[in-house]
C-alpha positions in Angstrom: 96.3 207.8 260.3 97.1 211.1 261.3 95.4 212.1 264.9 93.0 214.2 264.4 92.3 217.1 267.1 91.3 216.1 270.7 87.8 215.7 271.2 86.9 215.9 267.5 84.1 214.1 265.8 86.5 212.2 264.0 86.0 213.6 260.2 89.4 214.7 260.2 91.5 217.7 261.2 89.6 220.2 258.8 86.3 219.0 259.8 87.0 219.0 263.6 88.9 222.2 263.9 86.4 224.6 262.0 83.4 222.6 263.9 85.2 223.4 267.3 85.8 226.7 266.0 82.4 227.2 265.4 81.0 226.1 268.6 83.4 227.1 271.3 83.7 223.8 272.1 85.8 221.1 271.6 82.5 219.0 271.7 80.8 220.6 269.0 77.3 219.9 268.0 75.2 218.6 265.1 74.7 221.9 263.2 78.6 223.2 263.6 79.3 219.5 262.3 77.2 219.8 259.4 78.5 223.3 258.5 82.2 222.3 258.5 81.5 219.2 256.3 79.9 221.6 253.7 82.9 224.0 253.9 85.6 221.5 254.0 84.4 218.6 252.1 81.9 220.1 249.7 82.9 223.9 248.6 86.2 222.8 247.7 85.2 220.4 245.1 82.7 222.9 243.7 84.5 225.9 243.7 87.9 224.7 242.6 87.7 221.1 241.1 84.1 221.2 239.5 84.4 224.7 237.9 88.0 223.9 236.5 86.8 220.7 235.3 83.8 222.9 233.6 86.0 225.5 231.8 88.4 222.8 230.3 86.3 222.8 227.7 86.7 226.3 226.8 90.1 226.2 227.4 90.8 223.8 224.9 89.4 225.3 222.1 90.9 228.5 223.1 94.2 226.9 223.4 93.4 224.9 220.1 92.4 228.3 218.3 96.1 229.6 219.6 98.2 227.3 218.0 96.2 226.7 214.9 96.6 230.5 214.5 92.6 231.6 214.9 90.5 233.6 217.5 88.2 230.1 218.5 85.1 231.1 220.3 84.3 234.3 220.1 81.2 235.1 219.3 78.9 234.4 222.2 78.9 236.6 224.8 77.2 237.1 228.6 75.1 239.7 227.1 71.9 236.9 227.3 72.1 235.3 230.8 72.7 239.0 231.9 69.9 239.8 230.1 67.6 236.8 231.4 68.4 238.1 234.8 67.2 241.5 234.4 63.6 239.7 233.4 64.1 237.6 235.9 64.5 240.7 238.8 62.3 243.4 236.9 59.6 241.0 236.3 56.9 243.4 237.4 58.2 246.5 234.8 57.1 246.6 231.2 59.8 244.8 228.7 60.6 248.1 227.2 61.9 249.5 231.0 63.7 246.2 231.4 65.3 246.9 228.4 66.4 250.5 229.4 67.4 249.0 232.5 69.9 246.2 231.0 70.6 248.9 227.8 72.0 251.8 231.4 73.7 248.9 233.1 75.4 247.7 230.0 76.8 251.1 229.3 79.1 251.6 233.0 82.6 251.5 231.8 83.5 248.4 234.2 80.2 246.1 233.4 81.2 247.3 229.2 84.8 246.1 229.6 84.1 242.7 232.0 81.4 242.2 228.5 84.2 242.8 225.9 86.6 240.6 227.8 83.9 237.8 227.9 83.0 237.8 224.7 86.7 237.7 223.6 87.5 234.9 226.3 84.3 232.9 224.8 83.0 232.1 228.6 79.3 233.1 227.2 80.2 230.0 224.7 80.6 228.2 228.2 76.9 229.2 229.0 75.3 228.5 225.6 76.9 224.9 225.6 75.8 224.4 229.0 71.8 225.1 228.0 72.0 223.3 224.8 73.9 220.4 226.2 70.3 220.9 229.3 68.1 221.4 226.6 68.8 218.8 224.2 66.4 215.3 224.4 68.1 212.2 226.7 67.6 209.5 224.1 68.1 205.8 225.1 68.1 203.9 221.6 66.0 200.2 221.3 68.1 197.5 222.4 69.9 199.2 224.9 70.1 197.6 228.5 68.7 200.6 230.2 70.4 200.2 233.6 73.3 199.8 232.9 73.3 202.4 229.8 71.8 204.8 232.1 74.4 204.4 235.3 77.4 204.6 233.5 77.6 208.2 233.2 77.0 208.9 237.3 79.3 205.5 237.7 82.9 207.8 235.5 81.4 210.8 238.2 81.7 209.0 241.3 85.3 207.4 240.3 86.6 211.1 238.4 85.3 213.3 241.9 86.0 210.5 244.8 89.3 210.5 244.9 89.9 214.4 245.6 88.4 213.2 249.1 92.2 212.3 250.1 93.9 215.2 248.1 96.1 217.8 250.6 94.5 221.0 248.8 96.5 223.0 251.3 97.8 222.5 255.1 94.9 223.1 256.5 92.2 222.1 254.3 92.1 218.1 254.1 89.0 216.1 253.5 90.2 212.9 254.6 93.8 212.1 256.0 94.3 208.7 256.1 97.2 205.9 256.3 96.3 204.7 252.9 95.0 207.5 251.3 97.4 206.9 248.1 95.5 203.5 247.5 92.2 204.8 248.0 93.1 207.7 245.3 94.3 204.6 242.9 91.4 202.4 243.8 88.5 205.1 243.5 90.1 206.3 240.0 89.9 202.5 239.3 85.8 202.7 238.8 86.2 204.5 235.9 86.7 201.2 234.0 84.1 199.5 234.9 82.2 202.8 233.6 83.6 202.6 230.6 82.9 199.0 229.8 79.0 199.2 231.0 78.7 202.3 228.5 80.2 199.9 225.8 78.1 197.2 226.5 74.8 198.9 227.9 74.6 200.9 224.2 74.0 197.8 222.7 76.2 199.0 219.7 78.9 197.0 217.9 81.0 200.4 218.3 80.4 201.2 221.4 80.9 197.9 222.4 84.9 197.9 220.3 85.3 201.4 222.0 84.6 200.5 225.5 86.7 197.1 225.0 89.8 199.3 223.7 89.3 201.6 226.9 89.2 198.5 229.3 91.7 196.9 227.8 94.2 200.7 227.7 93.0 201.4 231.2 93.5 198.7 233.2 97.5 198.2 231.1 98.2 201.4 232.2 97.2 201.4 235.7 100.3 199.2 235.9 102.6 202.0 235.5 100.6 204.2 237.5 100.8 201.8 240.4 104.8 201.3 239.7 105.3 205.3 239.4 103.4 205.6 243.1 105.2 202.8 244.5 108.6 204.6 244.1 107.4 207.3 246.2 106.1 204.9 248.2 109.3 203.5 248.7 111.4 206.6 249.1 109.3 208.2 251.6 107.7 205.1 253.5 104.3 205.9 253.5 101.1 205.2 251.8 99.5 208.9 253.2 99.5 211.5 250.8 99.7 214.5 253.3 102.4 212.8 255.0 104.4 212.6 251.8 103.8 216.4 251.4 105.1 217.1 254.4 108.4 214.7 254.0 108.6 216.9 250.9 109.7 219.9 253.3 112.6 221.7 253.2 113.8 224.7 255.6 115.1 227.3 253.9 114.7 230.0 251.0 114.6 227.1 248.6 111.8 225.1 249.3 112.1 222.9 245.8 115.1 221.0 246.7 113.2 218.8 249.5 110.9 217.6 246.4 110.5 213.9 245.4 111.3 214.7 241.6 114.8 216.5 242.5 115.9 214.0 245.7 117.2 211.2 242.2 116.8 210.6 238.7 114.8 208.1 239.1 111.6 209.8 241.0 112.1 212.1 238.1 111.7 209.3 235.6 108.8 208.1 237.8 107.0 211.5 237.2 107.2 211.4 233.7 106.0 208.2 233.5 103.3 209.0 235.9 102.3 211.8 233.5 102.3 209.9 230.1 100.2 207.2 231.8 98.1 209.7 233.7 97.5 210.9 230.2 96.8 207.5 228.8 94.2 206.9 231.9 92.1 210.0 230.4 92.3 208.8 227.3 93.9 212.1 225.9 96.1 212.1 222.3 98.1 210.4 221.6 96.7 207.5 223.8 92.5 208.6 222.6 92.2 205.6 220.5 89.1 204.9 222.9 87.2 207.6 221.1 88.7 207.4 217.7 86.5 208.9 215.6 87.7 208.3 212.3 87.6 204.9 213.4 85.1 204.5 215.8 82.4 207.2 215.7 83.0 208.1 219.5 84.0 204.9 221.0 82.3 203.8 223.8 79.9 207.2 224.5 78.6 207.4 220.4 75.1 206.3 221.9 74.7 209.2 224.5 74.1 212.6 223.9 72.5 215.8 226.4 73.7 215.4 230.1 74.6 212.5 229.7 77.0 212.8 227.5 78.4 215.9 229.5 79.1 213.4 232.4 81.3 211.9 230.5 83.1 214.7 229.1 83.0 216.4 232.7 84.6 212.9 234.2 87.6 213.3 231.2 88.1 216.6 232.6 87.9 216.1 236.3 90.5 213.1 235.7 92.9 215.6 234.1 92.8 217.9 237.1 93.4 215.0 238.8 96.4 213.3 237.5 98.2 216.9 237.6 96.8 217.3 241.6 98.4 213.2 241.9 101.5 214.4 240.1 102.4 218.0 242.3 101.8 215.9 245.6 103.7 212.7 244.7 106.7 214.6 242.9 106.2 218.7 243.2 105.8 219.6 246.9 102.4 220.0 246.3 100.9 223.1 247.6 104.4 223.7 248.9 105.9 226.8 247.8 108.9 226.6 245.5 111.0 229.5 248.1 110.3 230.3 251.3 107.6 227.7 252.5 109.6 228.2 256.2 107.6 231.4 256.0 104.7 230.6 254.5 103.6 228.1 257.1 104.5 230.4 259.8 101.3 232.9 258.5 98.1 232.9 260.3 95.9 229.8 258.9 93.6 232.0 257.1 96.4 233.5 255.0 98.6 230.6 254.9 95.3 229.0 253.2 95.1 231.2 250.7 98.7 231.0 249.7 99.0 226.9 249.7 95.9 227.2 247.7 97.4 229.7 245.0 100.3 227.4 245.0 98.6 223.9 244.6 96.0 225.5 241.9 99.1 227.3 239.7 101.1 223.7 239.9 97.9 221.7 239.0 96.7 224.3 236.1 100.1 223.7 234.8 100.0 220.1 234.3 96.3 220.6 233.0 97.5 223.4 230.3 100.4 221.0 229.5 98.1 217.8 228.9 96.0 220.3 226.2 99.1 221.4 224.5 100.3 217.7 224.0 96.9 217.2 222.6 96.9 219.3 219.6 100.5 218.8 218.6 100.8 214.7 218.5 99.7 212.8 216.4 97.2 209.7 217.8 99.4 206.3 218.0 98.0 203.1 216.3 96.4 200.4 219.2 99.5 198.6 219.0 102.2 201.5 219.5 99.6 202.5 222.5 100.2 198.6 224.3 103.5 198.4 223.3 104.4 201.6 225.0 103.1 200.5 228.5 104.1 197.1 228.4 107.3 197.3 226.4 108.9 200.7 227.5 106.9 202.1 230.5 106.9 199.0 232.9 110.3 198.1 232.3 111.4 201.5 233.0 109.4 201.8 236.7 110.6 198.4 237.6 114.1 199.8 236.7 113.6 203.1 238.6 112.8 201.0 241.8 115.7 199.3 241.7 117.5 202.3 241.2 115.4 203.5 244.5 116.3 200.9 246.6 119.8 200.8 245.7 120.1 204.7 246.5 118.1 204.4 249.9 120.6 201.3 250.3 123.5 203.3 249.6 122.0 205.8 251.8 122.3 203.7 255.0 119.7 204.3 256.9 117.3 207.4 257.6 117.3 210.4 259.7 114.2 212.5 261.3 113.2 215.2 259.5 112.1 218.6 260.2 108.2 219.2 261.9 106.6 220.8 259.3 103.3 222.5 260.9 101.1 221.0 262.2 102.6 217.7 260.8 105.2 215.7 263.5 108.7 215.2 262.3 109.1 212.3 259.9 112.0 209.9 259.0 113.6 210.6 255.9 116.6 209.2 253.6 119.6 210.8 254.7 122.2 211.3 251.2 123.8 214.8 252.4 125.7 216.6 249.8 127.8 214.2 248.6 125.1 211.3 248.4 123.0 213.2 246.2 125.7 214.2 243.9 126.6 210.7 243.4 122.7 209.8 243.2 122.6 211.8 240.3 125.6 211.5 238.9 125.7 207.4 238.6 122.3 207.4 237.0 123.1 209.8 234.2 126.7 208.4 233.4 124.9 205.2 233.0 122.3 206.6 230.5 124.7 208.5 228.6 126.9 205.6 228.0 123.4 203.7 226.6 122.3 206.1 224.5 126.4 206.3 223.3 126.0 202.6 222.9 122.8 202.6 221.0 123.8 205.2 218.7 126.9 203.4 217.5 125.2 200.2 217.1 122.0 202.5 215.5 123.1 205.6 213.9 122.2 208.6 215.0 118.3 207.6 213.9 116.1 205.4 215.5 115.3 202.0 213.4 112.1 203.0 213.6 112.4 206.5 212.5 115.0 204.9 209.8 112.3 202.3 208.2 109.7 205.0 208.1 112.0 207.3 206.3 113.0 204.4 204.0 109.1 203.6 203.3 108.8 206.9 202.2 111.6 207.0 200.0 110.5 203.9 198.2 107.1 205.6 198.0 108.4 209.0 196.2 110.5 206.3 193.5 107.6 204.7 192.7 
């Protein structure tokens, strides 16, 4: 585990510093204590993680409208919560002032424009979905088992939010840094099944109970890759710490990207895609949503739920999108790392180094989350079997393939060298390739995959069998 400051209470480097910092002290107190947890443990998951999570929804449907060529929401604006708060503060005036009131404040040129651009954006469609989703009645049908049926929903919370506990958001501004932090991420994301299955079963529906069997039985397959993908970084960087794989990630110099994970070999790069598709098969997201079917299941394992707690479970789908990309960027993208100049970057004075690493890690993690929608409304949803056959058939054979190639590389590599401090972070030992070494790292691989796919198209065609029988059953169709 990574020493925390001298003299700290022992919640980690954040936690301790800002407490000390508070109190003059390196001893600090109950109430400096208690204010750093809030600002380092708690703000950051509801100011960045909670209200991303939030406007996925909108997102979506704004990205949905874009390439299906329409405007999506549009309609509902902030005009009525702005309104409600001008009740709310004028309480004591007659409804006709209030109105005057709003009617003046509406008409300042910035306050008319922030409206518009609302409207537009559909962020008051954000707000009405929010008091319908408040307002509407928690039902629990007959023959439900109300325990379980009723702690499901907090149950996908707790395993969507807990593991952003061991998450670098920036160099500073760790909740928890510890040894294992990478299998307390996996294992925490892990409770999400067992959510899954007691929505299933606690509904006491026939679909809900197929739905929640299909997301067990897709979930816990694909936490196989998962594992595989983070075991290759494991490998190459010799640690089980997340923060201490960001800063082995480090590289001196105007460009920062080329001490990544995902550029070092091929094969960490293979590793992040695969981490990726499965990441998107662990939220359930096309083409792996055959959990909530709905031409085929009604909603899958959530059909009996509705109001909040149906929100918690699309709020949990959501969360676990932000955090696959956040799991990606730190395994394979530098996380909050700066693609040039991070040598000057963490130079800055914490407050604005802070700021920048935070830019940084939120641009890399919006990107994977954009990237997750677009994929969504563009493939098509794969049948149960294609979904099992991928992970079993194709994914896990390719990590276990991509660790060998690791090992041989960091054999071929013949030992390791320390690495560069990077902050506050000691020097590290690191796999020393030089020049040379990672040509041939990368060169090898992709010879090897060119002569395969040469291979297979000769023996093939240029067509995949598959491709090749569906275009024949199609052919045979038009005949007929």
């Amino acid at each position: 585990m990574i020493a925390t400051q001298e003299g700290g209470a022992g919640f980690g480097y954040a936690v301790d510093s800002l407490a000390a910092w508070l109190s003059g002290s390196p001893a600090p107190g109950g109430v400096p204590i208690a204010v750093a947890i809030v600002v380092c443990w708690i703000l950051p998951l509801l100011f960045c993680v909670f209200p991303l999570a939030s406007l996925g929804q909108i997102l979506e449907r704004k990205i949905a409208a874009a390439i299906q060529r329409r405007e999506g929401p549009n309609s509902a604006g902030l005009d009525g919560p702005l309104r409600l708060a001008f009740r709310i503060v004028l309480f004591w005036r007659p409804r006709d002032a209030q109105d005057r009131a709003f009617a003046r404040f509406c008409e300042v040129r910035v306050v008319n424009t922030v409206l518009r651009v609302g409207r537009r954006l559909g962020l008051g469609q954000l707000v009405a979905d929010g008091v319908k989703m408040l307002g509407k009645e928690d039902i629990v049908p007959a023959g439900t088992d109300g325990l379980v049926f009723r702690l499901a929903p907090y149950l996908a919370l707790v395993g969507a939010f807990l593991p952003f506990c061991v998450i670098p958001f920036t160099h500073h501004l760790v909740m928890l840094e510890s040894g294992t932090s990478t299998l307390f991420a996996i294992a925490c994301a892990g409770i999400t099944v067992l959510a899954l299955k007691m929505a299933g079963w606690g509904s006491g529906s026939k679909w809900s109970l197929l739905g929640g069997m299909r997301a067990v039985a897709q979930l816990v397959s694909y936490e196989i890759p998962v594992g595989l993908a983070v075991a290759g970084v494991v490998l190459w960087c010799g640690t089980l710490d997340l923060h201490a794989i960001t800063a082995q990630q480090y590289h001196p110099g105007v460009l920062s990207l080329l001490g990544w994970n995902a550029l070092q070999n091929p094969f960490l790069l293979l590793l992040a895609g695969i981490l990726f598709f499965a990441g998107l098969a662990e939220c359930q997201r096309t083409p792996f949503d055959m959990a909530e079917a709905e031409s085929e299941l009604v909603s899958g394992f959530n059909t009996e739920y509705s109001g909040l707690r149906w929100g918690m479970f699309a709020l949990a789908e959501y969360a676990e999108m932000v955090l696959v990309g956040a799991l990606l960027v730190t395994l394979f993208f530098g996380s909050y790392q700066s693609p040039v100049g991070e040598e000057w970057i963490v130079g800055l004075p914490v407050w604005l180094e802070t700021i920048l690493h935070a830019g940084c890690f939120g641009a890399k993690v919006i990107a994977v989350f954009l990237t997750m929608m677009w994929i969504r409304w563009t493939l098509p949803r794969l049948r149960v079997d294609q979904v099992m056959r991928l992970c079993w058939l194709q994914l896990v054979p390719l990590c276990l393939v991509s660790l060998f190639g690791i090992a041989l590389v960091m054999l071929a590599a013949g030992g390791a060298a320390p690495g560069p401090a990077y902050g506050r972070l000691p020097s590290r030992p690191r796999v020393d390739l030089g020049i040379v070494g990672h040509l041939v790292a990368w060169a090898v691989p992709l010879a090897l995959g060119a002569l395969l796919v040469r291979a297979a198209r000769k023996k093939y065609g240029q067509l995949h069998p598959a491709l090749l029988e569906l275009t024949a059953e199609k052919a045979a169709g038009g005949a007929r």
